[in-house]
N, C-alpha and C positions, 0 to 999 in steps of 0.2 A: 203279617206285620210289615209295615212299610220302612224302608231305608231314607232316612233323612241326608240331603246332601247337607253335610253342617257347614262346609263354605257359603250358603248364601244368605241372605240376612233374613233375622227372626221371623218379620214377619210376609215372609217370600212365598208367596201360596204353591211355588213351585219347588220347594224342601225334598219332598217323595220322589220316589219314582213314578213316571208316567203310569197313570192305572187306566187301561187300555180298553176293559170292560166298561169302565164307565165313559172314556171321551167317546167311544163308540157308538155309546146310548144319543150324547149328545151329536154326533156328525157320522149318522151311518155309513157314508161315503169312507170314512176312513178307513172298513173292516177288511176290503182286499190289499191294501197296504201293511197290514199289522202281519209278521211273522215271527218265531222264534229263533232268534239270532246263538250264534256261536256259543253263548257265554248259558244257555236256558231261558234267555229272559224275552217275553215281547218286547220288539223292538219293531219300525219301519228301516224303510232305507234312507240314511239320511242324504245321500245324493241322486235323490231322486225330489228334483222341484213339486211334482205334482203332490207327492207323499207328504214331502215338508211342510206345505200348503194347507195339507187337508188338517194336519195335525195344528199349525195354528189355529186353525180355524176352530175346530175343536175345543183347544185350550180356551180362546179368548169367549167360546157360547160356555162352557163348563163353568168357569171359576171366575166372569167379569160378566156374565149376563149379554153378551154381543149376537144378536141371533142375524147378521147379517155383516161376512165381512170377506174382501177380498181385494188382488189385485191384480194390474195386468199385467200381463207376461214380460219377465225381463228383469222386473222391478224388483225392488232389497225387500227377501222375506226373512223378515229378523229373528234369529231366539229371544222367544217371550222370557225365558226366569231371566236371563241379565238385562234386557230391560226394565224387566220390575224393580230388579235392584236398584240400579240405580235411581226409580221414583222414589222406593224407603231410603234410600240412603240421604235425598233431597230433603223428604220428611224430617229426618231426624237433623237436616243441617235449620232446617227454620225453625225445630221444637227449641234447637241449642241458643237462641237468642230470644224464646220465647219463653225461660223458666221452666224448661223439659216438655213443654204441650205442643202437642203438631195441631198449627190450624190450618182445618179443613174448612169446605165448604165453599160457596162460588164466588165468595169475597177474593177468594186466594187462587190470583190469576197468574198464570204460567206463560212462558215465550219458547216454542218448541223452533230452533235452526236448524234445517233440513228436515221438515215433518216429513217428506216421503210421500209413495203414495200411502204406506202401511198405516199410516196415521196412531200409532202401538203406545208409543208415550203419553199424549193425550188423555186414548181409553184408558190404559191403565192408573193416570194420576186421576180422571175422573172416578171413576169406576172404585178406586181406592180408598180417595179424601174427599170428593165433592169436588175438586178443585176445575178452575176454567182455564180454557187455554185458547192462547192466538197461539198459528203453527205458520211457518214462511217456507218459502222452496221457491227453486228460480225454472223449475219444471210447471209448465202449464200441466199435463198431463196428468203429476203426483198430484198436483192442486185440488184436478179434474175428481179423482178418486179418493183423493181422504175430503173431500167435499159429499162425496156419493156416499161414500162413509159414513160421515158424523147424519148426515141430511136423513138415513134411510132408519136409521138407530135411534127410537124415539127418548132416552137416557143422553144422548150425546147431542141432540139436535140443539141444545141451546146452551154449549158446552165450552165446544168446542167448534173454533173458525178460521180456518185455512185461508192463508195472504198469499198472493202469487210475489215475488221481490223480482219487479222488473228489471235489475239494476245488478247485472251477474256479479259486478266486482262491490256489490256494499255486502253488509251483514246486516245490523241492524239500524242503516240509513232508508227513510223509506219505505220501515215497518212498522218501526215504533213513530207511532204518530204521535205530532206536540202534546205534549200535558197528560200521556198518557203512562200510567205507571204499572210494572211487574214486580211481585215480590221474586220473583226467580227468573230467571232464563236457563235452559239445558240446548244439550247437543252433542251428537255422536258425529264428529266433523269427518269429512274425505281424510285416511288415512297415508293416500300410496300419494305420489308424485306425479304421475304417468299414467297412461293406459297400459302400457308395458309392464310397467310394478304391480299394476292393478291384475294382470291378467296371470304374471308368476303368483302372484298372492293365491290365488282361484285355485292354479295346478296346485299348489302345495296346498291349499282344505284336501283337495279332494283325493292327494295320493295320501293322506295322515288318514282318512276317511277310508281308503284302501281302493280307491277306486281309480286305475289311469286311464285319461284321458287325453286325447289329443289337442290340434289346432281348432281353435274355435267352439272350445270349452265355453258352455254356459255355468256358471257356480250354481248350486244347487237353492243357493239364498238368494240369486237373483245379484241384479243392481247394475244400476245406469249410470253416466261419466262422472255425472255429478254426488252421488251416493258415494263414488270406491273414494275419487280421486279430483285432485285440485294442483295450478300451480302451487310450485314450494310445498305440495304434501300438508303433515299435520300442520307441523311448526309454524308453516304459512299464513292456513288457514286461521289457526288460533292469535297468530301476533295482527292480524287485521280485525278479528274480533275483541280483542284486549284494545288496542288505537282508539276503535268506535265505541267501546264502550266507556272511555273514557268521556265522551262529548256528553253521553247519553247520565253520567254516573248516578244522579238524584231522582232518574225514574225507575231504576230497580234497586231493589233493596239486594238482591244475590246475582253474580251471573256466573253463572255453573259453563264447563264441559268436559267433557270426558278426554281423556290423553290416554292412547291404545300402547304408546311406545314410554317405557320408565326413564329412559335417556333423553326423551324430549323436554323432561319436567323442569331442569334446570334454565333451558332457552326461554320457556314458556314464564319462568319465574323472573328470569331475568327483563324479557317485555315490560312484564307486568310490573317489576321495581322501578322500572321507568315513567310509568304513569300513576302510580305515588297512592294508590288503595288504601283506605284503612285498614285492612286487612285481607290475607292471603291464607288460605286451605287447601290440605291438600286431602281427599277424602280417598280411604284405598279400601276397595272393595275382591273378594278371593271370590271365584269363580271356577268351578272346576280346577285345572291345573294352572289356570293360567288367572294370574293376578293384574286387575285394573283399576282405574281409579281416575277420581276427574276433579280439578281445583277449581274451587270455587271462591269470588275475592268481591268488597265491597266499597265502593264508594261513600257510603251514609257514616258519619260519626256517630258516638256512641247516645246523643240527646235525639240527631234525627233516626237513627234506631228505634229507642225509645217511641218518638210522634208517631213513626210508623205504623207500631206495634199498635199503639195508642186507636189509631184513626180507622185502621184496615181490620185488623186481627180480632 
């Protein structure tokens, strides 16, 4: 009998626990990684990059059909269930204006800020609802490989389309091109300040992980300057994507991101009361022990709503 984690959302294919038998069927390579940990239960090591790796890799060919995915050394290898979450929890913010139905299908195009190389949000909103997605990063290289990605994966080949954003200091100046419209944007923004914040952040996964490590700690999930960290941290990153998306307001109908810190919410609401939204959300999502959650606010009044709905949906 499988143990559901009841923190994650309903329809979160990663509920269970990891059944190790079967990701093994799907990625042989995982089988000398898998042992049984302290507690009786298989487990891998989770500060072990290559382990963690495999195990994505796994998840994403098992339960989203991905038979070809990877990335190069260094780079952010994300936990798959809270990214998932947060695609259902997207879902259910467009059923809530849509008389409770999530639409799906390739009509309903998505704007991924900071796709990475993992390119994880994408597959998974594809993979879930039909949905399409533009994905931006100021990394040539992530571009390089969630382009190799979507390109190799015949399901994603016409999906999803990775923008390089020449332009380190814009957001969405650049990417959204004239007259082109998203019903959502998402984004898991640089959280630390620093390389320095970024690098204490590291040691503490990995001594909670139980594992110390010295100088020159690589984190086991990976990630590049651009992925941990940004001047002025979240708050920064977030009140220059609130500004720009003020110019942009009548080409998306949502624009979502994720707030890793609960004390940021207030800054990030107050931005935002500044540039005058129809409306303001704040979506909280339970995550193992630690609870997150990301606002999402819209420009469209309640008739252009409506056309919206009307034209696209």
């Amino acid at each position: 009998m499988s143990i559901e984690k009841q923190v994650l959302h309903p329809r979160n294919k990663h509920r269970s626990r990891y059944n190790f038998p079967e990701l093994i069927k799907s990625i042989p390579e995982l089988r000398p990684f898998v042992a049984v940990n302290a507690y009786g239960d298989e487990s891998i090591d989770f500060s072990d990059p290559v382990a963690v790796k495999l195990l994505n890799r796994a998840l994403l060919k098992h339960f989203y059909q991905i038979d070809y995915w990877d990335i190069p050394e260094g780079y952010l290898c994300p936990p798959i269930p809270g990214r998932a979450d947060y695609i259902h929890y997207l879902a259910d913010l467009l059923a809530s204006v849509n008389g409770g139905v999530i639409p799906t299908g390739k009509n309903i195009k998505g704007l991924d800020i900071g796709l990475g190389a993992n390119c994880i949000y994408p597959i998974i909103g594809h993979q879930e609802y039909g949905w399409t997605f533009a994905g931006s990063d100021v990394d040539t290289y992530a571009i390089k490989s969630a382009k190799n990605i979507a390109s190799i994966n015949p399901s994603l080949a016409a999906a999803v389309f990775p923008r390089l954003q020449s332009h380190k200091n814009h957001i969405f100046k650049g990417v959204i091109k004239p007259g082109e419209t998203f019903d959502f944007t998402l984004c898991n923004p640089p959280f630390h300040a620093s390389a320095e914040e970024a690098q204490a952040g590291s040691q503490r996964k990995l001594r909670n992980l139980g594992k110390q490590k010295g100088k020159g700690t690589v984190l086991n999930f990976g990630g590049q300057q651009a992925e941990l960290w940004c001047e002025g941290g979240e708050v920064g990153f977030i009140r220059k994507m609130i500004e720009e998306s003020a110019t942009l307001g009548k080409q998306c109908f949502w624009f979502t991101t994720l707030v890793s810190k609960s004390m940021n919410v207030p800054f990030i609401y107050g931005s935002l009361e500044r540039q005058r939204p129809i409306e303001i959300r704040t979506i909280e999502m339970a995550q193992g022990q630690k609870i997150s959650r990301f606002v999402a606010w819209t420009f469209l009044t309640p008739e252009e709503q409506n056309n919206w709905r009307k034209n696209r949906w």
